[in-house]
N, C-alpha and C positions, 0 to 999 in steps of 0.2 A: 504494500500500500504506500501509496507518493500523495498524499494531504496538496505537500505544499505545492507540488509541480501540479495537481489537477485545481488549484486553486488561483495559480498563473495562465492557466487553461482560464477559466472563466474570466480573469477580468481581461482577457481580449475581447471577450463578448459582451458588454454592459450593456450597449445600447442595440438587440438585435429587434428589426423590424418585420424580417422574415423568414422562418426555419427553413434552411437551405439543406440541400444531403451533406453538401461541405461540412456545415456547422452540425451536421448530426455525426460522422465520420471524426471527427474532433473530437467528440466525446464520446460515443461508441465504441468500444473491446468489438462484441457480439453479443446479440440477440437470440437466447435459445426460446424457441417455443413447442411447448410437450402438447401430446394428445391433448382432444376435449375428452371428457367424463360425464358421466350422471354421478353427481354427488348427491343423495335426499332428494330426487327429483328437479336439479338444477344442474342447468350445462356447468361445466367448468373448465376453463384451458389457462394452466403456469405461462407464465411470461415472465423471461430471466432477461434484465438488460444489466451487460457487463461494462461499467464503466473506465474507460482509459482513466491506468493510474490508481482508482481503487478497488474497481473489484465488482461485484456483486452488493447490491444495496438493497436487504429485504425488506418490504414494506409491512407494518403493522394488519392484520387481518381487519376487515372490515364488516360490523355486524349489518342483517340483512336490513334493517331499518338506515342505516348508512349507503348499502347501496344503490336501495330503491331510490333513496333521495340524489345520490349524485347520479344514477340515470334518467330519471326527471329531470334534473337540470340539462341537460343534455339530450332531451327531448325523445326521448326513449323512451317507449310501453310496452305494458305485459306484453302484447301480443308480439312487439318486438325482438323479447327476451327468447320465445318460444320458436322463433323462425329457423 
């Protein structure tokens, strides 16, 4: 893990106005993505993004009241979920 060199990494970026593959390649290792699943009757599919410099960054689990909301925000419905 390199903190300080992916953090010289960012402040080239301060003011980005449009995500380029450039600027995603900058900070992108690799992106693993595993099978979908049925967990409890809900699709599921891992998505690992390996960041240049540190590594793998796992994110907190989100309860299902958490993600109903941030797919609503993002204009997402059940029926969507199910497709």
């Amino acid at each position: 893990m390199n903190a300080d060199g992916f953090l010289k990494l960012i402040r080239q970026y301060t003011d980005i106005q449009e995500l380029t593959p450039e600027i995603l390649h900058s900070f992108i290792e690799k992106i693993v993505v595993h099978h979908r699943e049925n967990v409890f009757g809900e699709m599921m599919q891992k998505v690992e993004i390996y960041y240049k410099m540190i590594g793998y960054v796992e994110l907190p689990e989100m309860s299902r009241q958490e993600k109903e909301s941030y797919m609503k925000s993002f204009g997402y419905t059940e029926a969507d979920r199910s497709a």
